[in-house]
C-alpha positions in Angstrom: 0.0 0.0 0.0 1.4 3.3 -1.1 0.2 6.7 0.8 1.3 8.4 -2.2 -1.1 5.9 -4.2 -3.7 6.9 -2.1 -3.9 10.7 -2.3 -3.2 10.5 -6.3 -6.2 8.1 -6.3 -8.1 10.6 -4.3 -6.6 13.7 -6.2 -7.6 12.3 -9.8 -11.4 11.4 -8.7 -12.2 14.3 -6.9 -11.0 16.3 -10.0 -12.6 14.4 -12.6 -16.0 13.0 -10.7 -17.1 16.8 -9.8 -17.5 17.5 -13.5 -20.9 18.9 -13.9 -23.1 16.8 -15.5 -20.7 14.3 -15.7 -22.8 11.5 -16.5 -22.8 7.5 -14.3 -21.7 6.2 -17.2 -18.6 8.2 -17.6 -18.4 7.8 -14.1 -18.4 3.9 -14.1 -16.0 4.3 -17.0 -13.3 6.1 -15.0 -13.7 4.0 -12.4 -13.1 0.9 -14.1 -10.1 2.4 -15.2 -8.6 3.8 -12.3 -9.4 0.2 -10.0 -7.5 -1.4 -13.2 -4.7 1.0 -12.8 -4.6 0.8 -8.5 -5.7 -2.8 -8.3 -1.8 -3.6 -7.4 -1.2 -1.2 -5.1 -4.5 -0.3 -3.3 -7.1 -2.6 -1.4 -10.6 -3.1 -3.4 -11.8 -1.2 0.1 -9.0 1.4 -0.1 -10.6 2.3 -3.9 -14.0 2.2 -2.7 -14.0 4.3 0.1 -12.1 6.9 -1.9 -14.7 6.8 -4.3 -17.6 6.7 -2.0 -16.2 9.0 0.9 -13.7 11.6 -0.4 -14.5 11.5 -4.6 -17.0 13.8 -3.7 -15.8 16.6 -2.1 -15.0 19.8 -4.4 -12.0 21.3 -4.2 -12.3 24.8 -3.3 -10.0 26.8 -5.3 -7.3 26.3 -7.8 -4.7 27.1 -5.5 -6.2 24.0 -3.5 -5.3 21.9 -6.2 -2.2 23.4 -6.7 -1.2 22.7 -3.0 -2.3 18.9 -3.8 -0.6 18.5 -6.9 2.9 19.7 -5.2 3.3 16.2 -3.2 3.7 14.5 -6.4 6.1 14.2 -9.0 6.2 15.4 -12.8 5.3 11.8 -13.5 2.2 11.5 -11.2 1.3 15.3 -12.6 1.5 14.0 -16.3 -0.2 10.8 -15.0 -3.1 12.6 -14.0 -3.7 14.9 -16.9 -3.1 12.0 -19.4 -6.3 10.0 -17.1 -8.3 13.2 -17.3 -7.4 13.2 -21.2 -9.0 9.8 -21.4 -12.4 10.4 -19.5 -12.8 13.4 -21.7 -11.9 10.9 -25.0 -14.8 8.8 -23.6 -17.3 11.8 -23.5 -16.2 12.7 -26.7 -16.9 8.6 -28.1 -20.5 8.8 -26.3 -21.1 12.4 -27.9 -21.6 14.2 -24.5 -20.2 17.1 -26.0 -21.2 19.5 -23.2 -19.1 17.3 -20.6 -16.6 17.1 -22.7 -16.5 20.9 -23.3 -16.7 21.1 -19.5 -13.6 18.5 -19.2 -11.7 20.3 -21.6 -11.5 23.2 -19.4 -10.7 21.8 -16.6 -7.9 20.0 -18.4 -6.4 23.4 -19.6 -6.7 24.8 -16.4 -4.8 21.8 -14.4 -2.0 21.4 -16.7 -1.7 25.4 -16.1 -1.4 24.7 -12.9 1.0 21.9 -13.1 2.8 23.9 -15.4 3.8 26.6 -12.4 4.6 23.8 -9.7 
């Protein structure tokens, strides 16, 4: 079990499942993914009570994300954009084009952020 696993778990869902409108489907997507990704480092429980507990929670400000995003390295940064990439490549495939606008701007906006860390 890696702490470090843990918080870029919680990092990456919290960012991508507060989308608006982003849809259960989507949602089941991502997570499929992301328990593929974890499944060797992090507990079945460990991913679900990310996702049911913390997932959730908004962040409250940019600069909250950028605070997060400093614990990890360039790789973990690139990581995360590149997984946030993919959800919105899913909207895209299902034509949700409004969530997929909405992704795309959260995108540009977190790798501005991770461009000044």
């Amino acid at each position: 079990m890696s702490n470090s696993d843990i918080l870029l778990f919680e990092f990456v869902t919290r960012i991508a499942y507060n989308v608006e409108g982003l849809s259960n489907e989507l949602k089941w997507y991502f997570s499929q993914y992301l328990t593929f990704h974890f499944s060797k480092t992090l507990s079945v429980n460990q991913i679900q009570n990310i996702e049911n507990k913390k997932a959730s929670q908004l962040y409250k400000s940019n600069d909250e994300i950028k605070e997060t995003a400093l614990v990890f390295s360039v790789e973990d940064r690139i990581w995360s954009v590149a997984s946030i990439q993919l959800l919105q490549a899913q909207a895209k495939r299902i034509d949700d084009r409004i969530v997929s606008r909405r992704i795309d701007k959260l995108l540009k906006e977190l790798i501005s952020i991770c461009r000044t860390l």
